[in-house]
N, C-alpha and C positions, 0 to 999 in steps of 0.2 A: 491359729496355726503356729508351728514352735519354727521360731529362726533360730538361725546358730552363727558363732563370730569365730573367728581363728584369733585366738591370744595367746604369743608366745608357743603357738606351734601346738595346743592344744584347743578340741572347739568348744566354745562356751555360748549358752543362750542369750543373746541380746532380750536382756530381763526389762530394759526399756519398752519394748513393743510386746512385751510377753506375760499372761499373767496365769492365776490357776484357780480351778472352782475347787471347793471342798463341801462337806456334809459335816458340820463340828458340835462337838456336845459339850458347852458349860458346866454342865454339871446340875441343872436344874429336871424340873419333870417335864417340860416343854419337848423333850427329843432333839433329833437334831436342829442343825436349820443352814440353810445355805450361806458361805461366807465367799468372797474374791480378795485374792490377793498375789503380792507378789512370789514368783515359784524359789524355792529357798536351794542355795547354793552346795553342791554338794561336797562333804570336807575330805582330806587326804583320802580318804580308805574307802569313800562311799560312790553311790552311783546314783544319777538322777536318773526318774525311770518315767515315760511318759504312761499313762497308767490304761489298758484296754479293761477292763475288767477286773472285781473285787467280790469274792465269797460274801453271804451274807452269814454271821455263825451264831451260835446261841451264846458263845464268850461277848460277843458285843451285845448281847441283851444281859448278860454281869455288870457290865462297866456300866452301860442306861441307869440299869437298878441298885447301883453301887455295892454288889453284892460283893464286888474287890474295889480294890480305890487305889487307883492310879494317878498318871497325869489330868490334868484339868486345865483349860482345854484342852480337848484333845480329840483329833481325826480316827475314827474307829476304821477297822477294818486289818486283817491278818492273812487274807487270801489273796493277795496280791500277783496279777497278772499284766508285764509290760513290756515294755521295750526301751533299752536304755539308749540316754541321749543327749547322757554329757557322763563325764567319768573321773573323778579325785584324781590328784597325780601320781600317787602313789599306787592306783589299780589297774592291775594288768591281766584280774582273770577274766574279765567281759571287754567287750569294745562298742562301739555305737551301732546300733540297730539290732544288738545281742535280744534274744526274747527268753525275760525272764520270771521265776515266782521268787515271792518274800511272804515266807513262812512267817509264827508265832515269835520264834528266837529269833532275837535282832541283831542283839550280843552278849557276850561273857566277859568276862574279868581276866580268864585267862590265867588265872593265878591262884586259885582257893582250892581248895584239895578235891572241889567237884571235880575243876576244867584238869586240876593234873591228874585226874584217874577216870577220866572217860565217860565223864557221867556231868557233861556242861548241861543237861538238862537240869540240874541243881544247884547251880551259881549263885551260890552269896549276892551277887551284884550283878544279874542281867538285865538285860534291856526286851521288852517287848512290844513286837510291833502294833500300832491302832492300841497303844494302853502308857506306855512310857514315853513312847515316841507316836510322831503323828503316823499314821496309817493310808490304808487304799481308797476309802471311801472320798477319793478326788481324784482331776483328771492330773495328779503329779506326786511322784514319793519318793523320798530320798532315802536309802538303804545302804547299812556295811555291805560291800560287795561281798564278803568271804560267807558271810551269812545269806546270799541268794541263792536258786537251785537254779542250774542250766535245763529251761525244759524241751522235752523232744518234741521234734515238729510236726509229729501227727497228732496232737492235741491241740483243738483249737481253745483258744482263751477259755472260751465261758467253760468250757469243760473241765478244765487244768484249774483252774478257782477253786472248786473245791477241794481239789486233792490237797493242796496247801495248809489244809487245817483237819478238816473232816478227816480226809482220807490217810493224812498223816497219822494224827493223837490216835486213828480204830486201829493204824497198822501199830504203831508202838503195843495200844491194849492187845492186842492180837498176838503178837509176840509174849505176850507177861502169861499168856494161856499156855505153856508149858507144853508145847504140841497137842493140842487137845481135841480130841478127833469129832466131838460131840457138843456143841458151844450154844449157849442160851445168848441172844443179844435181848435187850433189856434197853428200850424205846427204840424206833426205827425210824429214826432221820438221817441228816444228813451223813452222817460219819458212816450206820449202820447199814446203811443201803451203799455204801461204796468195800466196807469189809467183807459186806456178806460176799459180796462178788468175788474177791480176792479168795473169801477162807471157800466157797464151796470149789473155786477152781482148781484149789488144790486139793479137794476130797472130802474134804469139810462135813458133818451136817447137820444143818444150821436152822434152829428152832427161834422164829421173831418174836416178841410181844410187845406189842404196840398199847396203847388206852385201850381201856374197855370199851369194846364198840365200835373202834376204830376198823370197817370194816374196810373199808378203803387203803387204810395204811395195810391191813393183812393181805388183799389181794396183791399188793405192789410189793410186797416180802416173798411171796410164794411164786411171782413173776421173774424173779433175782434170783432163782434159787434155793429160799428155803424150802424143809420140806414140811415143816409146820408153821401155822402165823395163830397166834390167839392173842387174849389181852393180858395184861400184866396182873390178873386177877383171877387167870386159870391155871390149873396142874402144867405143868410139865409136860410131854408125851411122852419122854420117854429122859432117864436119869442125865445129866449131864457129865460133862469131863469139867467143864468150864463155864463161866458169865461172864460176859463183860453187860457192863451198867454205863448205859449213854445217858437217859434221864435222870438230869436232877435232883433225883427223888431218893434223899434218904430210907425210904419203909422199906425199898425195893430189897436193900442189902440182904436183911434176913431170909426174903422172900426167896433169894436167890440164893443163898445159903442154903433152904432148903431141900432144893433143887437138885445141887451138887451131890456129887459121888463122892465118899471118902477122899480125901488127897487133894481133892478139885480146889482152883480156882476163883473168886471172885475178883474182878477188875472194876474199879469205878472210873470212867474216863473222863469224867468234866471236871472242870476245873474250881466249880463251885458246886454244892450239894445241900439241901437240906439236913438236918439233921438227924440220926441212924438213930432210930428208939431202942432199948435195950433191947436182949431177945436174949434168949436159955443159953447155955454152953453147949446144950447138947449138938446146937447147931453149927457151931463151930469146932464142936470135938471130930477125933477122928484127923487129925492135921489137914483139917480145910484152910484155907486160906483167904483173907479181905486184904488186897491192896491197891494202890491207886497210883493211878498217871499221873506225872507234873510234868508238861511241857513237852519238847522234844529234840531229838540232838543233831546234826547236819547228817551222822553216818544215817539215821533215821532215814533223811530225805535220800541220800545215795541210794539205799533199800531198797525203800519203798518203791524209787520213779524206774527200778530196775525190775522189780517185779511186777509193775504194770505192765512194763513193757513186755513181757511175757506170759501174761493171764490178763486176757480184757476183763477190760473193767472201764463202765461208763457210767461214768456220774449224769444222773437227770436233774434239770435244771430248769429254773422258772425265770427268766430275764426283768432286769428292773432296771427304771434310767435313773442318773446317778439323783436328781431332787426327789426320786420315789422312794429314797429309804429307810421313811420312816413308815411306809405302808408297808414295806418289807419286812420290816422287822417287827412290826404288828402282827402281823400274820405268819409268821413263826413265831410267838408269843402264844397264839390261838393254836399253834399244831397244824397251821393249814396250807403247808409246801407240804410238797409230796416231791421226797429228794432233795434240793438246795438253790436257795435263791441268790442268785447273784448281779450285783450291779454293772451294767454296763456303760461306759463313759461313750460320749459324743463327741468328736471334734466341734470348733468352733462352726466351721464350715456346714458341718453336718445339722449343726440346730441353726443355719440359718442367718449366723451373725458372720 
């Protein structure tokens, strides 16, 4: 259970009686593995946040596979869902028992000609959360306040988890589709089954393709909305405006290139992708277009949690306790959430101790 001290007329955790669990990765092939220690201090600008709940995303299956290279050690996790409960001195835009998310961006520079033109999603020098800095995947996280989202109170945690990543990076790709009324999504997990929601609510329509054979993922696309689900190995049904590319599958690009209508679209939204085999010009001519997401920006989050708020949209979710995360993320490695799995933490009390 978290105590708390009045020091100097602010309250701080009696770190004596108080410690924290985390899920940390070395950097070895081992995966996680359970650590205890003490909860870290949070500095001027930041807020300690007691942690309910943590997305599970396929960016923490990058960092496992070093397929980018970050911090070492370091606490995965970017879908951060909590409650703050202690606060820098310097922060004034939360207060204690505020309930809040901590997105992907942790921080900017502030200074490099990204952050002076509107575009901190390309900072020279940013911080990301569960990669640079430690993350959610513990029952404790310390985040720059300015970089948290105030969430609204009809979203309970596990739900609100994944919009903080998923549901973020498909709204950014979503936006890059140039109003496109006709939109290929290109794998259908977590991100794609919370866009689909958003893009058909607003008129959208929205063609899934999931693995070959993936029958199951195709009912759960057609359930959300689409109006066609097939596998990433069949036609079309009808020409596209746009693609966004969730799977990390370089081949897909041309795939989807072919897809496209003159002018269209291609979006690749992960972070990491295999590599895009050559393929004709012809597929590209006609001013089509290949480009891609990096990151995302706070007006992002302002957007986005406004436009939920006006087109449901409900992320399904598969719950896991915080020592099951390495099953969790095995089984999204296999394709076998259906929607997004996310970690839930336990009070002390709650397991017992």
């Amino acid at each position: 259970m978290t105590r708390t001290l009045m020091i100097n007329g602010h309250p701080r955790l009696d770190r004596d009686r108080t410690t924290m669990r985390a899920m940390q990765f070395d950097g070895g092939g081992s995966g996680l593995h359970m650590i205890e220690r003490a909860i870290p201090e949070p500095g001027p600008d930041e807020i300690l946040i007691e942690v309910a709940a943590c997305g599970v995303c396929r960016t923490d299956l990058h960092i496992l596979d070093r397929d980018i290279e970050g911090k070492i050690p370091i606490v995965p996790g970017h879908e951060i869902v909590g409650k703050v409960i202690e606060t820098g001195e310097d922060v004034s835009r939360f207060s204690l028992g505020d309930r809040v998310g901590v997105p992907w961006l942790g921080s900017t520079c502030g200074q490099c000609r990204y952050c002076m033109t509107h575009m901190e999603n390309l900072c020279d020098d940013p911080g990301f959360t569960g990669f640079t800095v430690d993350g959610g995947y513990a029952t404790h996280a310390v985040a720059r306040a300015d970089y948290c989202i105030a969430l609204p109170p009809g979203l309970d945690d596990a739900h609100a988890a994944p919009l903080l990543c998923a549901g973020l990076i498909g709204y950014r790709a979503f936006s890059l589709t140039n109003d496109a009324h006709r939109i290929g999504l290109y794998g259908f997990g977590a991100s794609a089954h919370i866009i689909a929601q958003l893009a058909t609510g607003l008129g959208c329509e929205i063609a899934a393709f999931t693995k070959p054979g993936d029958v199951k993922g195709q009912g759960f696309a057609l359930s959300l909305g689409c109006i066609w689900a097939g596998g990433s190995d069949e036609a079309a049904p009808f020409e596209l405006d746009a693609a966004i590319i969730f799977a990390p599958v370089g081949s897909l690009v041309p795939t989807a290139l072919a897809a496209i209508r003159k002018g269209g679209t291609v979006v690749c939204a992960g972070i990491h992708m295999s590599d895009i085999p050559a393929f004709p010009y012809a597929l590209i001519w006609g001013e089509r277009q290949v480009r891609s997401v990096a990151n995302l920006t706070r007006a992002d989050g302002e957007s986005f949690f406004a436009a939920v708020g006006e087109i449901k949209v409900e992320a399904q979710v598969e719950r896991f306790a915080l020592e099951d995360a390495n099953v969790a993320l095995d089984r999204l490695r296999r394709g076998d959430i259906v929607g997004a799995a996310v970690l839930i933490m336990q009070t002390d009390q709650e397991r017992g101790e």
